[in-house]
ZARORO-722791 format. One record per residue (C-alpha): residue number from 1; residue in one letter; x, y, z. Coordinates in nm, 4 decimals, padded with zeros to 6 digits. Example, Ala and Ser with C-alpha at 12.3 -4.5 7.8 and 13.67 -1.06 7.14 Angstrom:
REM residues 2
R     i   aa         xx         yy         zz
R     1    A    01.2300   -00.4500    00.7800
R     2    S    01.3670   -00.1060    00.7140
//
This chain:
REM residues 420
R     i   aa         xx         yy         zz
R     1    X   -00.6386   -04.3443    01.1847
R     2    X   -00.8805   -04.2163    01.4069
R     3    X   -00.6851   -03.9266    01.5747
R     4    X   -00.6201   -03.7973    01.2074
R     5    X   -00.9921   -03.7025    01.2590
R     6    X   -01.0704   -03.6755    01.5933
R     7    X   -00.9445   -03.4646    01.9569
R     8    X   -00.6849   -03.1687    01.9657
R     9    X   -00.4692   -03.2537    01.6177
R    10    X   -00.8144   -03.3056    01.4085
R    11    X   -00.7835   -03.1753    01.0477
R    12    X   -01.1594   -03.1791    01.0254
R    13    X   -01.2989   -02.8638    00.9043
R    14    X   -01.4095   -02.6075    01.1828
R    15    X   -01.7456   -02.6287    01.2908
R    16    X   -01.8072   -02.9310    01.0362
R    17    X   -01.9936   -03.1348    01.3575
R    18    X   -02.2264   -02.7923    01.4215
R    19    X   -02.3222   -02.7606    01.1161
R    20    X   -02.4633   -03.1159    01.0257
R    21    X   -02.6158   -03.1008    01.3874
R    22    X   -02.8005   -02.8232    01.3086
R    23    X   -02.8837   -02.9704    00.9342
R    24    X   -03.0473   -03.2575    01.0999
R    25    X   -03.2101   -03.0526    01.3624
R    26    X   -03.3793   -02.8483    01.0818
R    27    X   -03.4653   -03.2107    00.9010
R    28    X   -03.8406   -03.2523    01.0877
R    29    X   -03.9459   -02.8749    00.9734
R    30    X   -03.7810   -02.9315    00.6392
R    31    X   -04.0008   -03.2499    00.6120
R    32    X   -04.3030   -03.0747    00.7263
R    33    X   -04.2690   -02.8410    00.4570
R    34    X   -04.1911   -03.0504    00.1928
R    35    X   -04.5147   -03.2622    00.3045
R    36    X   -04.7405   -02.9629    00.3419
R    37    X   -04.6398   -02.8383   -00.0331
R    38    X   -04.7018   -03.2202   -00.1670
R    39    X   -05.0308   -03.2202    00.0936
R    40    X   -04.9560   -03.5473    00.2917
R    41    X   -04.8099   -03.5829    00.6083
R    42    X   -04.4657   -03.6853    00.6265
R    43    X   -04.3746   -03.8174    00.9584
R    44    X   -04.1348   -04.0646    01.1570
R    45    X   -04.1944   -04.3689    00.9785
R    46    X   -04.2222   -04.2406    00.6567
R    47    X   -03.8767   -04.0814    00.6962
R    48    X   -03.7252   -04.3774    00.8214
R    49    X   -03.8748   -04.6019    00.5497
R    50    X   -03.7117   -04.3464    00.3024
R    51    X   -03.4239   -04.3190    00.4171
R    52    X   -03.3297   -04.7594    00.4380
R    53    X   -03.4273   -04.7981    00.0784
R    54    X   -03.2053   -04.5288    00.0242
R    55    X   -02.9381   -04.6816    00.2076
R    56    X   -03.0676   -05.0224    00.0180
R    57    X   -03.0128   -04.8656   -00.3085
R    58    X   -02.6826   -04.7538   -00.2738
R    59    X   -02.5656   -05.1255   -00.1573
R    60    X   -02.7568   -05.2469   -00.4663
R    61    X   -02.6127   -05.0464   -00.6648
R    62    X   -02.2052   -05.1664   -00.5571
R    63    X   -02.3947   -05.5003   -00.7713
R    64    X   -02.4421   -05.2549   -01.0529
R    65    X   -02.0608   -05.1536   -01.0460
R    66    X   -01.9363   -05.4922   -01.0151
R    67    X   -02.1139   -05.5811   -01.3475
R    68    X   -02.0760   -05.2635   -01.5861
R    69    X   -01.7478   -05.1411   -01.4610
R    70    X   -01.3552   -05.2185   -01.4291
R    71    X   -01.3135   -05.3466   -01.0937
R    72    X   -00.9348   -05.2377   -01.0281
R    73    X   -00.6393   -05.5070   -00.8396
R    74    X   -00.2808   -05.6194   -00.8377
R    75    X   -00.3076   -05.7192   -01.2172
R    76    X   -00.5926   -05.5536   -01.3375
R    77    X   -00.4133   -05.1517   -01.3739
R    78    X   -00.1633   -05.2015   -01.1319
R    79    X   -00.0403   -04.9040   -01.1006
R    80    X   -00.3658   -04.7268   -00.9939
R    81    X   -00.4121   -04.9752   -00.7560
R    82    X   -00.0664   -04.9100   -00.6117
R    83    X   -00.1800   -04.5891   -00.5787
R    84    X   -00.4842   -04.6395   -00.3872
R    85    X   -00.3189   -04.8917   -00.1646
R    86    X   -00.0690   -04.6432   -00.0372
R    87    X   -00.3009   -04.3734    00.0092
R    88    X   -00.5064   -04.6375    00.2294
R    89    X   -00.2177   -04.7296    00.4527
R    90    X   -00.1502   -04.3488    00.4954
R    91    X   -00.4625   -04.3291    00.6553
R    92    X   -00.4827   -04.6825    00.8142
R    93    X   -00.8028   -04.7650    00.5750
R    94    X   -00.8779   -05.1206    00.4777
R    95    X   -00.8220   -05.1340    00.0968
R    96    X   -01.1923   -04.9946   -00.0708
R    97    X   -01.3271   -05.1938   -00.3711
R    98    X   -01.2098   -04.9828   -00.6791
R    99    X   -01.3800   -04.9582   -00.9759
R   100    X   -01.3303   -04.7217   -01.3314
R   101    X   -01.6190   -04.6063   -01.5025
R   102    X   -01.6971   -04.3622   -01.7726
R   103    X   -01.8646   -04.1245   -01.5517
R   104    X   -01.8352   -03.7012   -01.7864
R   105    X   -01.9384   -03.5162   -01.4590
R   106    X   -01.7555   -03.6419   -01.1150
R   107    X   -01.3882   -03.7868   -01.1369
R   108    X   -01.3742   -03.9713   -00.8170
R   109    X   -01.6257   -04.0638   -00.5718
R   110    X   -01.6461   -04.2813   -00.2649
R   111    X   -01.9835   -04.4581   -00.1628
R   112    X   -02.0347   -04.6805    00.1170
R   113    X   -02.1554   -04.7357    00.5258
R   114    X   -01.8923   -04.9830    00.5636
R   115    X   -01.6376   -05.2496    00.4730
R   116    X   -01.5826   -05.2866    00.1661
R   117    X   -01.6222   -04.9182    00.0311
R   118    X   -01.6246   -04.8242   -00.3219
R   119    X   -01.3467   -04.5865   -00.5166
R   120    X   -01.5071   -04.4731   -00.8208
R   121    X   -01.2807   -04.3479   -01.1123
R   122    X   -01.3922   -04.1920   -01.4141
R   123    X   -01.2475   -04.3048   -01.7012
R   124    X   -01.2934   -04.0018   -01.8837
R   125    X   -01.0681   -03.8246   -01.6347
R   126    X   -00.8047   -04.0638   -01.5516
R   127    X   -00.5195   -04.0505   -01.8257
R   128    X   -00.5445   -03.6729   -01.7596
R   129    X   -00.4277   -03.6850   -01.3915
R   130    X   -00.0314   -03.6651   -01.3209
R   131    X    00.0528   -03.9129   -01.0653
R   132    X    00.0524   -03.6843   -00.7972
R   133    X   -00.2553   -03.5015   -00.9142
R   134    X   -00.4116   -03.8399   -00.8966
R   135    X   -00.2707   -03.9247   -00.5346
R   136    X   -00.4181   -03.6018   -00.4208
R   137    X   -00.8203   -03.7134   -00.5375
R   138    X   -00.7496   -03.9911   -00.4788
R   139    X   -00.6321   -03.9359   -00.1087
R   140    X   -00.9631   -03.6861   -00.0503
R   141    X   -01.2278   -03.9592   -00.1219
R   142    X   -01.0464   -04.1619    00.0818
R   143    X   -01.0369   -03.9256    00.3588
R   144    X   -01.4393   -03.8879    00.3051
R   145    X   -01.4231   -04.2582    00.4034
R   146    X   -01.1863   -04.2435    00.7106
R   147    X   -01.3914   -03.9230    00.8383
R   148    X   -01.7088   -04.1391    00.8109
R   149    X   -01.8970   -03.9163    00.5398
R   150    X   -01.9422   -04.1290    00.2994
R   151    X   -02.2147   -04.2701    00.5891
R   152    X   -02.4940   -03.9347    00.5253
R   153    X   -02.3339   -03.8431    00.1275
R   154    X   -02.3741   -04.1894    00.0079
R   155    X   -02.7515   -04.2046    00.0973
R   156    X   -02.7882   -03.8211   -00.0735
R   157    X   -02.5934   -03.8922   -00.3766
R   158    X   -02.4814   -04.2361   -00.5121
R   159    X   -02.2853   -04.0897   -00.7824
R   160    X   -02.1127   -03.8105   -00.6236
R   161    X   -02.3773   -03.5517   -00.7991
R   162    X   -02.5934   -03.4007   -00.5869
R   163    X   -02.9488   -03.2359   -00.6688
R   164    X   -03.0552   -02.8542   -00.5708
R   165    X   -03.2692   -02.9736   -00.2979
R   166    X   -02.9617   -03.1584   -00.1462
R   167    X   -02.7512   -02.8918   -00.1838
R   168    X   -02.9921   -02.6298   -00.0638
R   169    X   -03.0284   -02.8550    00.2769
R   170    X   -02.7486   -02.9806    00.3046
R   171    X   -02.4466   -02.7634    00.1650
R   172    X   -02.2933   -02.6053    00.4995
R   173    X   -02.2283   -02.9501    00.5807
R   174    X   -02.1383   -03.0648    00.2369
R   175    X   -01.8865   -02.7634    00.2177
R   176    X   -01.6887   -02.8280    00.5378
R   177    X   -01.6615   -03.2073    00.4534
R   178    X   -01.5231   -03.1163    00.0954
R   179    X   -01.2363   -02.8966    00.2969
R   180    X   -01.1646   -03.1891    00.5519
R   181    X   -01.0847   -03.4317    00.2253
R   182    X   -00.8909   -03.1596    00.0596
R   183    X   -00.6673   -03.1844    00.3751
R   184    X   -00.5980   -03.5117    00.3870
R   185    X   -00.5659   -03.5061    00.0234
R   186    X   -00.3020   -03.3030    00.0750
R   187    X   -00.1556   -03.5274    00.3219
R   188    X   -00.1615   -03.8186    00.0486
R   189    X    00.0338   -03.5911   -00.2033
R   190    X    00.2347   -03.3977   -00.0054
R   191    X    00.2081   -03.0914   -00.2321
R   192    X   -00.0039   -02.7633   -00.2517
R   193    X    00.1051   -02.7517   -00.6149
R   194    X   -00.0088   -03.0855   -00.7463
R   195    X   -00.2926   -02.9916   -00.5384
R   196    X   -00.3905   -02.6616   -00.6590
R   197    X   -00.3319   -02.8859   -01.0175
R   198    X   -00.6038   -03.1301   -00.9417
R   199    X   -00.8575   -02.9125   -00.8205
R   200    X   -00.7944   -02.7147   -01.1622
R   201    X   -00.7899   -03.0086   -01.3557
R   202    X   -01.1439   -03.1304   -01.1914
R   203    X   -01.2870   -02.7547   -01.2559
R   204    X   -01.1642   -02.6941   -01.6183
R   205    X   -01.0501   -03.0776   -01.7691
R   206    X   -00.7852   -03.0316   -02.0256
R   207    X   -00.7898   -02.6345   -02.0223
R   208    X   -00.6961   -02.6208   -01.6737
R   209    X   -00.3202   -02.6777   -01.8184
R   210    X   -00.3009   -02.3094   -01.9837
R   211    X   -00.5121   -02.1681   -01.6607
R   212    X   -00.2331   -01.9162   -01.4174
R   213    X   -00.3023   -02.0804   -01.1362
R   214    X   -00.1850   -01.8256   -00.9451
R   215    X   -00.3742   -01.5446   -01.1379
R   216    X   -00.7002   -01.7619   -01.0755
R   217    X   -00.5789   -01.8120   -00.6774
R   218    X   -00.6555   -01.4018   -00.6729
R   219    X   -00.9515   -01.4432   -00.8111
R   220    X   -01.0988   -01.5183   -00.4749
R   221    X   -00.9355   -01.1435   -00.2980
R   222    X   -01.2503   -00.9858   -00.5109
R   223    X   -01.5491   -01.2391   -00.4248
R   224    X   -01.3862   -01.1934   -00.0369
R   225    X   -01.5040   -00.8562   -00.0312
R   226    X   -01.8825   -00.9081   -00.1689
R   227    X   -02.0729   -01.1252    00.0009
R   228    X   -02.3570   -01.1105   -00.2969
R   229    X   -02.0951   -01.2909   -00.4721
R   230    X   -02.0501   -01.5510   -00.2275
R   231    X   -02.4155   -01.6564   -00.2809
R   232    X   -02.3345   -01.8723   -00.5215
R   233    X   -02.0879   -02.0985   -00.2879
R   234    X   -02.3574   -02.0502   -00.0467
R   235    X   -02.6005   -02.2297   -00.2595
R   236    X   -02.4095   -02.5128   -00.3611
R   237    X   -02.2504   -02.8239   -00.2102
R   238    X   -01.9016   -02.7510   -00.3475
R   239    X   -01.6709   -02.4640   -00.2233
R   240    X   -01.5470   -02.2366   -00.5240
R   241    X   -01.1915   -02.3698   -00.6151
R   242    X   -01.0221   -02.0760   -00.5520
R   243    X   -01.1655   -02.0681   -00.1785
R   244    X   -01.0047   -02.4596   -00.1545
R   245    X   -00.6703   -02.3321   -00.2499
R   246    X   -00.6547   -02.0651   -00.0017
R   247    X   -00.7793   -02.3340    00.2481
R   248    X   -00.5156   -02.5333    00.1661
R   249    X   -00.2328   -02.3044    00.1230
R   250    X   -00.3201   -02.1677    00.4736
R   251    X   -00.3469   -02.5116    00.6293
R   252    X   -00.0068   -02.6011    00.4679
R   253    X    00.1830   -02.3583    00.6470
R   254    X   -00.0156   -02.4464    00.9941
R   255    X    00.1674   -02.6314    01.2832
R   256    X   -00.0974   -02.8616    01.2314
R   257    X   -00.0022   -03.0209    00.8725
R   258    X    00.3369   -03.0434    01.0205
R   259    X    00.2455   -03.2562    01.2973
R   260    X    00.0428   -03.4401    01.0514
R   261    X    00.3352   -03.4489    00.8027
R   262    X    00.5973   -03.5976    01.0413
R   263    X    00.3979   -03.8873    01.1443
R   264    X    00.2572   -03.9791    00.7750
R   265    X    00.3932   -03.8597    00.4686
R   266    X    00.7650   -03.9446    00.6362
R   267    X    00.6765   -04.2661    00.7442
R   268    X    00.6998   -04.5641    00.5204
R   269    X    00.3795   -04.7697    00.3980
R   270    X    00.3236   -05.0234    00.4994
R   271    X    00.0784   -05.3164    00.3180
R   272    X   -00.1606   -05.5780    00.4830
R   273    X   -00.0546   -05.9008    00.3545
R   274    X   -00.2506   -06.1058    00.1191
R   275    X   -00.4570   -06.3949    00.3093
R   276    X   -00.4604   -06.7203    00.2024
R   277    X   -00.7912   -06.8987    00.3443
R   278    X   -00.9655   -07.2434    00.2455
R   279    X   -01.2821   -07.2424    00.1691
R   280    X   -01.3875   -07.3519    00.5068
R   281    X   -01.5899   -07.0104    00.6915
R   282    X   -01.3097   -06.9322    00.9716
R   283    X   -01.4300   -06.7835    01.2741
R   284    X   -01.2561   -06.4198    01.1452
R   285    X   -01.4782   -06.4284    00.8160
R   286    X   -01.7798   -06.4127    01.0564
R   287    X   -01.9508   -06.0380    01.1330
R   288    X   -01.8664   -05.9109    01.4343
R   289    X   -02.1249   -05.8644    01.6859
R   290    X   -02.1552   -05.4777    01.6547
R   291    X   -02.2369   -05.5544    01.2908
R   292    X   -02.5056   -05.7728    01.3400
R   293    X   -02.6470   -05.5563    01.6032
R   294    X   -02.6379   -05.2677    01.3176
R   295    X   -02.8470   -05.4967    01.0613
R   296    X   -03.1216   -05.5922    01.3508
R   297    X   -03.1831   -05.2325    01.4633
R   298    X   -03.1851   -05.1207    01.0892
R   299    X   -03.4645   -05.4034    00.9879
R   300    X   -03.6224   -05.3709    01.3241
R   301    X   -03.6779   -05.0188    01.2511
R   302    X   -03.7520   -05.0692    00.9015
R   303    X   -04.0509   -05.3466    01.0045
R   304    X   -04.1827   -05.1119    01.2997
R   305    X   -04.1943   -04.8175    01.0116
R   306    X   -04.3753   -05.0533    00.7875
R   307    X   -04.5974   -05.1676    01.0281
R   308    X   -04.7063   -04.8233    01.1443
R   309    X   -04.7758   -04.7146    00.8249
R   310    X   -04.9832   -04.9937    00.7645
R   311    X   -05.1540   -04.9840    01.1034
R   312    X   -05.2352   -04.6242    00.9764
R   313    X   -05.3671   -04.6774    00.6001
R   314    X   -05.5779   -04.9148    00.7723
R   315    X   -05.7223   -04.7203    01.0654
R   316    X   -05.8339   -04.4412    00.8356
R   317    X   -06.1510   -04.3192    00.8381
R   318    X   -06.2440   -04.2291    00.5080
R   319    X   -06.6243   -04.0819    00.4350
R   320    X   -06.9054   -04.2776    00.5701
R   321    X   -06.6458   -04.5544    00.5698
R   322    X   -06.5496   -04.7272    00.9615
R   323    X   -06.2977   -04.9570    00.9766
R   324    X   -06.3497   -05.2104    01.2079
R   325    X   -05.9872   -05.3926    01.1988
R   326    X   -05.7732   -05.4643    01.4695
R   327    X   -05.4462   -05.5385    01.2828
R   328    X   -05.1591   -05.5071    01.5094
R   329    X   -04.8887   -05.7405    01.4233
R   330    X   -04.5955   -05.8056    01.6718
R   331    X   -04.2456   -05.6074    01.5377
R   332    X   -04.0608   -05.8526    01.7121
R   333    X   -04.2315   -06.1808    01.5220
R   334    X   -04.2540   -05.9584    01.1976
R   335    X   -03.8764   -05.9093    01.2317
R   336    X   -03.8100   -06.2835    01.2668
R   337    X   -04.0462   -06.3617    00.9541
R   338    X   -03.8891   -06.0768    00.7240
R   339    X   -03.5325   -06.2017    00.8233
R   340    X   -03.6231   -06.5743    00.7257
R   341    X   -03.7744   -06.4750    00.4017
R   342    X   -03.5560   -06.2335    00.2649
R   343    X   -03.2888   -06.4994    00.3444
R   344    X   -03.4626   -06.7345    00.2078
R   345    X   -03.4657   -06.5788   -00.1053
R   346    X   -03.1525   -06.2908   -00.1025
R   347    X   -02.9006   -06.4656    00.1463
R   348    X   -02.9423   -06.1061    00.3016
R   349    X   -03.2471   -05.8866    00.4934
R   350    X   -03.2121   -05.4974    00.3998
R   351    X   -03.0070   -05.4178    00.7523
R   352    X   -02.7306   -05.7260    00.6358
R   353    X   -02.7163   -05.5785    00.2698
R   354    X   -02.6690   -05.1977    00.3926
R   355    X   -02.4032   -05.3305    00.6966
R   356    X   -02.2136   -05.5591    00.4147
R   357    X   -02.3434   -05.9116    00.5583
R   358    X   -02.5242   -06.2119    00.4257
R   359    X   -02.6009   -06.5382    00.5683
R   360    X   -02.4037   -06.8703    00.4473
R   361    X   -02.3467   -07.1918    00.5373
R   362    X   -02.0140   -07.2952    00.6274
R   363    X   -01.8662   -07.3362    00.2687
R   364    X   -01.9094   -06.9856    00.1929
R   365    X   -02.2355   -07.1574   -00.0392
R   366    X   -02.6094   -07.0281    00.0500
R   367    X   -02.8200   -07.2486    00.3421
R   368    X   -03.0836   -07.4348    00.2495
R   369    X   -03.4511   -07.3565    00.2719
R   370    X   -03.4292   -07.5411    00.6230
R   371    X   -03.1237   -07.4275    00.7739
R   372    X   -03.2548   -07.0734    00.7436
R   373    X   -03.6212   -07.1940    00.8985
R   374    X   -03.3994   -07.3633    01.2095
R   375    X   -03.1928   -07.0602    01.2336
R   376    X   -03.5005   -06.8214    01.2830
R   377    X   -03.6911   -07.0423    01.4783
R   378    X   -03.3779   -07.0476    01.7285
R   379    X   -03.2715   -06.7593    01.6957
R   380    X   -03.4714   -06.5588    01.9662
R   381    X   -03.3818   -06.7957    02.2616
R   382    X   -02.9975   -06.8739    02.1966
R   383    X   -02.9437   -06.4847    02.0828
R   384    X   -02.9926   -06.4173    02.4463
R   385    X   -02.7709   -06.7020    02.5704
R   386    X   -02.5292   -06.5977    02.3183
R   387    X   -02.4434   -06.3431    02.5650
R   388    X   -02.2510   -06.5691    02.7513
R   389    X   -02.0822   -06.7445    02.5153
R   390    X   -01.7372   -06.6560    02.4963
R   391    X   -01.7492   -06.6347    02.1378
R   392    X   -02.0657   -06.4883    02.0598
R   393    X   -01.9289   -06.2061    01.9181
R   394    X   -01.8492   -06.4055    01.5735
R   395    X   -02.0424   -06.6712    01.5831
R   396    X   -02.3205   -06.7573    01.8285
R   397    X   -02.5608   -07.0467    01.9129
R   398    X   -02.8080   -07.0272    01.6649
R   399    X   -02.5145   -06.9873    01.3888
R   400    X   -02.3801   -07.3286    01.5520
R   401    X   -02.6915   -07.5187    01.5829
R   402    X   -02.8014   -07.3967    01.2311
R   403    X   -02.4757   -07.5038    01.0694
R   404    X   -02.5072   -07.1405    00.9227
R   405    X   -02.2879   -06.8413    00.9500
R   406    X   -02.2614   -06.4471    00.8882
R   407    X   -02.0418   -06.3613    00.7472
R   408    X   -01.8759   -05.9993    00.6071
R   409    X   -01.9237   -05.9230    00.2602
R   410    X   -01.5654   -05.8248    00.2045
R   411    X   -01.4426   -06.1730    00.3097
R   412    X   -01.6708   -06.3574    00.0267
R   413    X   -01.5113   -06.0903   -00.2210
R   414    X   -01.1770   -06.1487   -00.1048
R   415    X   -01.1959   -06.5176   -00.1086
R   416    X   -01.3632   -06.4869   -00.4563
R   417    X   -01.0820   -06.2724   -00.5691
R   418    X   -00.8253   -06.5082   -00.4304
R   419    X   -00.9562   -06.7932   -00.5777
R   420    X   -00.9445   -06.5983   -00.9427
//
């Protein structure tokens, strides 16, 4: 629901835009710094190099989860899924991926740029949480994914843990996202006191069931009043507990959770119905054409950054050495020979893995070693002409003449999940 987090009945955070603005404004210094205290230069392309095989990592690692850990459906712990799948229609999501794993530190976490998202359980917290304790974490990550968080927090902590460098960079962002998911936590679970419960429960485990909540609520009156105490918050990418409570307990009682109450938590779910597809790729499987614009301008920029880099190692003029090389390769032929070779041999380039696509052939199957040379050696022309074809935006020319396709990630899983 995108009004749930944008224009005049927003529950985001205040300031939460401001302050990653001025995070990211502060990036090219922080950088700079970093670089001068490591002595090398860290600059555009270097950034940008690090930051897609960060964003490459994280997609590799939803591969890891699928084969170490419980992937969660209708049959397979029912009842969590049940409660994940209302929780998503509260918030008009498209159901995440859900997995359990034995994870001591973080209960839930959410990780992902796009369809299909991850829900990461712990298992080690789980049979702990009341149902309505587990609607409200439950409902938070879920509200990291609807607010579009996950986007920056997946590529600065896969696992939901973050490092002191992150946290020291990026906590006044961190901090304000963590209050916009408590929110719509809340939302989920309807109540302050399962609420206050879980956010107990995820600082103390077990004890938190002989902790006053109340008495530890108060807590916060004293740390209020001394702002060398509130260092500590300051430092961190988590706000204390008892400053979460307040925030909720205050936005409970705000005209703004009753608007917010009246249209969702009154209002029946209601659940997409399961699609039954052959295993012919239909013209809806296909990415849409904002997607595959996403995965060109991430491996375009990802081949220019290479490319510079290497343009610079080699133009370096080390002592009573002179390079005499003029090695300038085209980005735009680079691009088209990276795509066909990582194709070739992944089914997907870097900018399809991190945008959830890969390239088939019209059985859902991989393309041979041709069909991926004809579809690159096309591709430049009848991209253009694709324009104007009235149904470029799923599949174009080049797919057509090819006999390949690409197609979403999720619609492989679901098929795959259909068929078992």
């Amino acid at each position: 629901m995108r009004d749930l987090f944008r224009g005049k009945f927003s529950i985001r955070q205040r300031y939460e835009w401001l302050s990653l603005a001025i995070t990211l404004a502060f990036a090219p210094a922080i950088a700079f710094a970093i670089g001068r205290v490591w002595h090398e230069v860290i600059g555009v392309s270097s950034i940008g190099v690090l930051v897609v095989v960060a964003m490459v990592y994280v997609t590799i690692a939803r591969g890891a989860l699928l084969g170490s850990c419980v992937m969660i459906t209708r049959t397979q712990f029912p009842e969590l899924f049940s409660v994940v799948e209302r929780c998503a229609s509260m918030l008009e999501l498209p159901m995440p991926m859900v997995f359990l794993r034995d994870d001591i530190r973080v209960p839930v976490v959410a990780v992902g740029f796009g369809d299909p998202y991850s829900l990461i359980i712990s298992t080690h917290w789980i049979d702990h949480f009341k149902e309505d304790e587990l609607t409200f974490v439950i409902g938070r990550e879920l509200g990291h994914i609807a607010a579009g968080h996950t986007r920056l927090t997946s590529i600065l902590s896969v696992n939901g843990h973050e490092n002191a460098i992150v946290s020291l960079v990026f906590g006044a962002w961190l901090r304000r996202t963590e209050f916009t998911a408590d929110r719509a936590g809340l939302l989920c679970c309807g109540s302050t006191d399962a609420a206050y419960r879980a956010i107990a429960l995820c600082e103390f485990h077990l004890f938190a069931r002989k902790v006053d909540l109340a008495a530890f609520a108060q807590q916060r009156v004293e740390i209020a009043h001394d702002s060398v105490l509130r260092l500590g918050e300051w430092l961190a990418p988590n706000p204390y507990a008892t400053n979460r409570m307040e925030s909720l307990r205050v936005f409970h009682h705000a005209a703004l959770y009753e608007y917010w109450e009246e249209r969702l938590v009154t209002r029946p779910a209601s659940y997409a119905p399961v699609e039954q597809r052959s295993g012919v790729v239909a013209k809806n499987d296909c990415a849409s054409f904002g997607r595959r614009l996403a995965a060109i301008a991430i491996d375009y920029a990802l081949v220019s950054a290479i490319g510079n880099l290497v343009v610079t190692s080699i133009g370096t003029h080390g002592p009573g050495i002179h390079w005499n090389i003029n090695f300038n390769p085209d980005p735009f032929v680079s691009l088209l020979v990276y795509s066909a070779v990582l194709v070739m041999l992944a089914g997907q380039t870097f900018g399809m893995m991190i945008v959830s696509v890969r390239v088939t052939n019209t059985h859902f199957g991989r393309p041979s070693v041709l069909q991926v040379i004809w579809r690159y050696l096309i591709a430049a022309p009848l991209f253009f002409l694709s324009l104007f074809w009235p149904g470029f935006w799923r599949v174009e020319l080049h797919d057509l003449a090819s006999g390949t396709r690409l197609v979403g990630l999720e619609r492989t899983l679901q098929r795959a999940a259909l068929r078992a």
